[in-house]
TIDREN-218997 format. One line per 5 residues: number of its first residue (from 1); their letters; for each residue x, y, z of N, C-alpha, C. Coordinates in pm, whole numbers, plus 50000, padded with zeros to 5 digits. Example, Ala and Ser with C-alpha at 12.3 -4.5 7.8 and 13.67 -1.06 7.14 Angstrom:
BEGIN
1	AS	51319 49431 50780 51230 49550 50780 51320 49670 50780 ~ 51285 49775 50708 51367 49894 50714 51290 50003 50787
//
This chain:
BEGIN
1	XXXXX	90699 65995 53180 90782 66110 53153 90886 66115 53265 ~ 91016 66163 53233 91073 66109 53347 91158 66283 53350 ~ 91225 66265 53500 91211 66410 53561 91266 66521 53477 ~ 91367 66511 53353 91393 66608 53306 91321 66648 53207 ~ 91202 66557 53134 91132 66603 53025 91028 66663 53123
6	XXXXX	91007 66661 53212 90886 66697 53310 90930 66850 53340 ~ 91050 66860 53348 91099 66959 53389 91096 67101 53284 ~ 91176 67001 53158 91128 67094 53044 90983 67097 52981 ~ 90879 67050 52992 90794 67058 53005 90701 67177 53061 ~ 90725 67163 53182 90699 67286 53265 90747 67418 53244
11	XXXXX	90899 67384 53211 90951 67557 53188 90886 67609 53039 ~ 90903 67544 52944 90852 67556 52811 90725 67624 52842 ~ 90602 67572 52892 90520 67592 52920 90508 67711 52973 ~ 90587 67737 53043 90599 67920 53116 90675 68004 52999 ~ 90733 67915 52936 90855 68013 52856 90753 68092 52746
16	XXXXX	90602 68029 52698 90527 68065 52640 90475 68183 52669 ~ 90445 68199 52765 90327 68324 52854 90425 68461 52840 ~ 90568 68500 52852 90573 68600 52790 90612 68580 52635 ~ 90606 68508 52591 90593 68543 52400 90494 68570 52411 ~ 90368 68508 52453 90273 68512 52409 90222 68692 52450
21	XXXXX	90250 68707 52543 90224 68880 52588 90280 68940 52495 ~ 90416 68921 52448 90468 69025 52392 90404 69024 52240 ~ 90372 68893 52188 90291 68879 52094 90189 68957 52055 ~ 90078 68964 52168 89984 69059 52168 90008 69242 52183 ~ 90102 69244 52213 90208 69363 52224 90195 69413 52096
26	XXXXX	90225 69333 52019 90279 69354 51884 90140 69392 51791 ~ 90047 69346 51821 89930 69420 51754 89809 69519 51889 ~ 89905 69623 51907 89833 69725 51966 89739 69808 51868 ~ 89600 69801 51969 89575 69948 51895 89559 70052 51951 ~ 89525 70098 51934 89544 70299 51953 89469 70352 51888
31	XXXXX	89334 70453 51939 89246 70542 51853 89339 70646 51780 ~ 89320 70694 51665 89328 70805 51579 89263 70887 51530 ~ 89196 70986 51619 89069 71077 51540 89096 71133 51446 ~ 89255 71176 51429 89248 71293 51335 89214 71149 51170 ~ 89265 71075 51170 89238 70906 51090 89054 70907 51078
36	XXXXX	89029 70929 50941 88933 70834 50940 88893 70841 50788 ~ 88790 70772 50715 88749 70752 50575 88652 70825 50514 ~ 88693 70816 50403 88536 70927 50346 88508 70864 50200 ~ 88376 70834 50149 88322 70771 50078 88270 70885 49997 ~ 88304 70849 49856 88247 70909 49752 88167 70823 49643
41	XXXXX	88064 70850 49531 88034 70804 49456 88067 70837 49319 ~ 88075 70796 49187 88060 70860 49070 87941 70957 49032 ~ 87804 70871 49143 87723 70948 49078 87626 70935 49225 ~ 87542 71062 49274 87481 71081 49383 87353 70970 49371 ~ 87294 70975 49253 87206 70937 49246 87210 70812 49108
46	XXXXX	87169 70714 49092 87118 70633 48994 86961 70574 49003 ~ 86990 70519 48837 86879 70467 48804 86896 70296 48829 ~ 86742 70245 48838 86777 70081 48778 86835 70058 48687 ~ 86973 69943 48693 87009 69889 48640 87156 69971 48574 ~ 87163 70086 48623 87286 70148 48638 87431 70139 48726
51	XXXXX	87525 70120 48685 87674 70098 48733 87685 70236 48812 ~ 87746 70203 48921 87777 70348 49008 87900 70266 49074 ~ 88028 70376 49109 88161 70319 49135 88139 70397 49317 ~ 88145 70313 49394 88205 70374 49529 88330 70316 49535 ~ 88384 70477 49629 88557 70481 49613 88563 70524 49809
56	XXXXX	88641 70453 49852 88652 70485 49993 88831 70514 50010 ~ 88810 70633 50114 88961 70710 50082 88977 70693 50199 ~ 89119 70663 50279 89155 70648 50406 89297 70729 50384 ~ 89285 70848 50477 89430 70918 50481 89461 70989 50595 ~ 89538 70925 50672 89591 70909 50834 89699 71023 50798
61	XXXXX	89787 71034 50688 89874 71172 50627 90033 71112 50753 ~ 89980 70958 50776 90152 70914 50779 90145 70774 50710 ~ 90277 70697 50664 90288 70651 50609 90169 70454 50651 ~ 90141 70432 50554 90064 70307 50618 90153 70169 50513 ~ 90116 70064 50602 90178 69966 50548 90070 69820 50576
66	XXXXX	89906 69858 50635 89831 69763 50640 89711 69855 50658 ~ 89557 69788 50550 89471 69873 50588 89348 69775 50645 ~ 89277 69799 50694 89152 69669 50693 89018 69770 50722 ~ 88939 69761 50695 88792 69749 50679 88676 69695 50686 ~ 88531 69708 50679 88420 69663 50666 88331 69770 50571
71	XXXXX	88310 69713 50462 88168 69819 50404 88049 69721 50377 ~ 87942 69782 50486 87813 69791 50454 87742 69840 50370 ~ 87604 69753 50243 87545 69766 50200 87426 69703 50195 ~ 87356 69784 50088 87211 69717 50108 87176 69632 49994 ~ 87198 69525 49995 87181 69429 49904 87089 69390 49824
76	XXXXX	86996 69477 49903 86878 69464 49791 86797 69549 49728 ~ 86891 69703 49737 86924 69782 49635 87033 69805 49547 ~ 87150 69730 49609 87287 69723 49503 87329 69609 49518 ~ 87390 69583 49390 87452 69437 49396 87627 69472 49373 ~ 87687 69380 49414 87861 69404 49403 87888 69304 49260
81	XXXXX	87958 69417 49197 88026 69365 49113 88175 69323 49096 ~ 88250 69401 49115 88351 69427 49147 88434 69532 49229 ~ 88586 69470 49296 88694 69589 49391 88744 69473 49471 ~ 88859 69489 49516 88914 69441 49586 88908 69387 49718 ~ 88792 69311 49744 88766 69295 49849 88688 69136 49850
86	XXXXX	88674 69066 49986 88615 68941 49989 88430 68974 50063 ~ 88372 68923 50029 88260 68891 50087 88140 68882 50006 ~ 88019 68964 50056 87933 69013 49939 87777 68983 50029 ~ 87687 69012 49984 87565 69009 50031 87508 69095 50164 ~ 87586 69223 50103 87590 69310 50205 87708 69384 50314
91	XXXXX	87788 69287 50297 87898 69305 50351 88060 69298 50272 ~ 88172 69379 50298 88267 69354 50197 88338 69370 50294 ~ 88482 69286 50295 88580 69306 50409 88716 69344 50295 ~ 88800 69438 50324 88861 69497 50310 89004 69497 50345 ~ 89091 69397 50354 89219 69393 50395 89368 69455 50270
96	XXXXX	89422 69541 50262 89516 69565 50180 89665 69604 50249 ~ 89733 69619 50158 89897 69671 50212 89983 69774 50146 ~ 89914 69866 50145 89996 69951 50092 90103 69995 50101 ~ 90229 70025 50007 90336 70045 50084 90413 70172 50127 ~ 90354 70244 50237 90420 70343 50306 90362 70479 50258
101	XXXXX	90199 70465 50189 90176 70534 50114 90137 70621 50261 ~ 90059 70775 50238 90007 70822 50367 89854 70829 50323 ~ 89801 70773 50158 89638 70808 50166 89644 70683 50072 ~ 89524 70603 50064 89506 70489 50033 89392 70509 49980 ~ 89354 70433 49876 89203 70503 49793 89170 70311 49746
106	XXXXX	89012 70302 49762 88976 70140 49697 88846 70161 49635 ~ 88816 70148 49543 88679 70142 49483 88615 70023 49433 ~ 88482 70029 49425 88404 69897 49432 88299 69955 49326 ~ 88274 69875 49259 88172 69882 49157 88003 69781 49175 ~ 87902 69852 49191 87769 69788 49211 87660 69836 49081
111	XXXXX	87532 69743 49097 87463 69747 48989 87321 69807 49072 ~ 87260 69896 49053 87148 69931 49078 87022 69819 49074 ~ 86939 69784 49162 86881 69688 49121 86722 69684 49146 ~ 86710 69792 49239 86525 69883 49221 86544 69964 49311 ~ 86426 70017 49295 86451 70240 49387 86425 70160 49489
116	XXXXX	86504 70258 49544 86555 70300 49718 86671 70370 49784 ~ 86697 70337 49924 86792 70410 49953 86884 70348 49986 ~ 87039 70323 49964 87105 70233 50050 87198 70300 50149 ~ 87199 70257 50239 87311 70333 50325 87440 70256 50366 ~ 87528 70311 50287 87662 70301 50272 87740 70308 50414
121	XXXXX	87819 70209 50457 87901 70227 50584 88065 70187 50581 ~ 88123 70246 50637 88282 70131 50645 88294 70190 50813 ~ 88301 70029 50837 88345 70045 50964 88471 69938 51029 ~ 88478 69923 51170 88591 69851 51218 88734 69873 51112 ~ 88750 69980 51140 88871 70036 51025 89013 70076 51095
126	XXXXX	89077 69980 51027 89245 70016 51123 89296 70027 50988 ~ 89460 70105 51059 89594 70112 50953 89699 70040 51032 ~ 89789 70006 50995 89904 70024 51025 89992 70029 50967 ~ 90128 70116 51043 90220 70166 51039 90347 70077 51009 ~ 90464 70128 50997 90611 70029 50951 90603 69905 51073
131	XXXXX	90578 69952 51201 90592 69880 51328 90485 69738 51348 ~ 90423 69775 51222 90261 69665 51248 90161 69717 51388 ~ 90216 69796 51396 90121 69863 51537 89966 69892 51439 ~ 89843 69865 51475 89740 69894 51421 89722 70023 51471 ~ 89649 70119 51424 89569 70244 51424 89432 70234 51407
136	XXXXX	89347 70244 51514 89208 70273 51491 89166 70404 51416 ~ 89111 70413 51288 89025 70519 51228 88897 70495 51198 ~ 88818 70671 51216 88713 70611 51253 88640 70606 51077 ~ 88517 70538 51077 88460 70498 50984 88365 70596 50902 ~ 88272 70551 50802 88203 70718 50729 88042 70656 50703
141	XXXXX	87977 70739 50617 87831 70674 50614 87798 70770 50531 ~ 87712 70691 50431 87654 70801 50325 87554 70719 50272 ~ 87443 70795 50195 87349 70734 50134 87350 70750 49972 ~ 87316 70658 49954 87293 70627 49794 87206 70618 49696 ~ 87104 70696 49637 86987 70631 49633 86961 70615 49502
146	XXXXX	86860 70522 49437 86851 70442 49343 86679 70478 49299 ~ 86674 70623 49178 86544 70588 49157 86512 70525 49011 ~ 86363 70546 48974 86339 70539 48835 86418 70604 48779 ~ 86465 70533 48615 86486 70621 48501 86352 70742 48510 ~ 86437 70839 48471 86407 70984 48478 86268 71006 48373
151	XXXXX	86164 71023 48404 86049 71064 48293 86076 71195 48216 ~ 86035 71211 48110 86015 71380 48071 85927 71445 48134 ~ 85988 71559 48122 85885 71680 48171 85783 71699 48111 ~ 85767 71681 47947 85663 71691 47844 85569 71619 47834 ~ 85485 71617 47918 85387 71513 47957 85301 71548 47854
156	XXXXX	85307 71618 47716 85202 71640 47593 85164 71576 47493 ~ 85071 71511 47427 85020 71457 47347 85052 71506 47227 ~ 85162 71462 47129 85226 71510 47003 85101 71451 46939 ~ 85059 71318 46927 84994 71296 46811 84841 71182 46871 ~ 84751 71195 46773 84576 71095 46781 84564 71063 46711
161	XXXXX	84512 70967 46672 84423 70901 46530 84292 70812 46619 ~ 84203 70829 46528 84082 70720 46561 84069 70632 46447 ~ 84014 70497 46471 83976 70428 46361 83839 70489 46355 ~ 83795 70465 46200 83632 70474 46182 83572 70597 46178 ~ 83626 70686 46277 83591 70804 46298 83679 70922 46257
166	XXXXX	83614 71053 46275 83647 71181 46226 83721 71301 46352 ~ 83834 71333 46357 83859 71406 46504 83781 71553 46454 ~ 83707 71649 46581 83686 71784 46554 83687 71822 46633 ~ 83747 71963 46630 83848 71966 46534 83949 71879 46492 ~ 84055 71969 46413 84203 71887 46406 84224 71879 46518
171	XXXXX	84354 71802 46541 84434 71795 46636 84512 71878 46679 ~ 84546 71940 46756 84600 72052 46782 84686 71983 46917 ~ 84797 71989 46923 84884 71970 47059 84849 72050 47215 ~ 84791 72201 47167 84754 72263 47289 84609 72221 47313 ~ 84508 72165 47217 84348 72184 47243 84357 72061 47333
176	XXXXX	84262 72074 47466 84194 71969 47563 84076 71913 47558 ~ 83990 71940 47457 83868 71898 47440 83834 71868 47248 ~ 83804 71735 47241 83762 71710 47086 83642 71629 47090 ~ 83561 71616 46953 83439 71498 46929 83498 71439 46830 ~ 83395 71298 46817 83433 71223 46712 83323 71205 46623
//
């Protein structure tokens, strides 16, 4: 290498270190308390094998132009079906761009898959603004829970028959005691 590529070499090499600062400049973040998400369901409660829509709302109430996320689930009470998002097996990552909206809404669709409880999370949650400056907001948590289809209340014996034999009395829906 001979002295002037050596030379530019070297400066190049420095000329990097402030891009590179100002680079990182460029994705600041900054907490936002009054910023953060809130998770709703279609339905508080399901059964096996029932569709339930979670909808996660992020509204900072200024304009956003990048959102990102994490939602936690329990995978082996809900399964992901569908929403806009990459991952799955518990985890969904969440990157969108809205444009300049101030409340941002994403819903995800899962399948009930045996009783329990799942607990719903979104966390590591930023916005940002026209500037690309990120905004830290904070994240939400809710539970979901997944029981049996619902039994009746009428736990009563409408109807008996015996083979071979004679009921006595009749049958009666209110009587608790018969011979045969």
């Amino acid at each position: 290498m001979d002295t002037h590529q050596a030379g530019w070499h070297r400066r190049s090499r420095y000329a990097l270190v402030p891009a590179m600062i100002a680079g990182i400049g460029a994705f600041s973040f900054s907490a936002n308390a009054a910023s953060s998400a809130t998770i709703s369901f279609s339905k508080n409660t399901v059964s096996v094998g029932d569709s339930v829509t979670v909808t996660v709302t992020v509204n900072p109430a200024k304009k956003m132009y990048g959102v990102s996320f994490v939602l936690n689930y329990n995978e082996e009470i809900l399964k992901f079906k569908s929403g806009s998002a990459s991952g799955g097996a518990g985890t969904l990552t969440v990157v969108e761009s809205p444009s300049g909206e101030t409340k941002f809404s994403t819903s995800f669709t899962f399948t009930a898959l045996k009783t329990g409880t799942s607990n719903i999370t979104v966390d590591d949650c930023f916005w940002a603004d026209s500037n690309a400056d990120e905004k830290k907001f904070g994240g939400a948590s809710a539970n979901l829970t997944d029981k049996d289809k619902a039994l009746s209340a009428d736990a009563r014996l409408k109807s008996f028959s015996l083979s071979n034999a004679k009921l006595s009395p009749a049958f009666s829906m209110g009587r608790t005691s018969y011979t045969s």
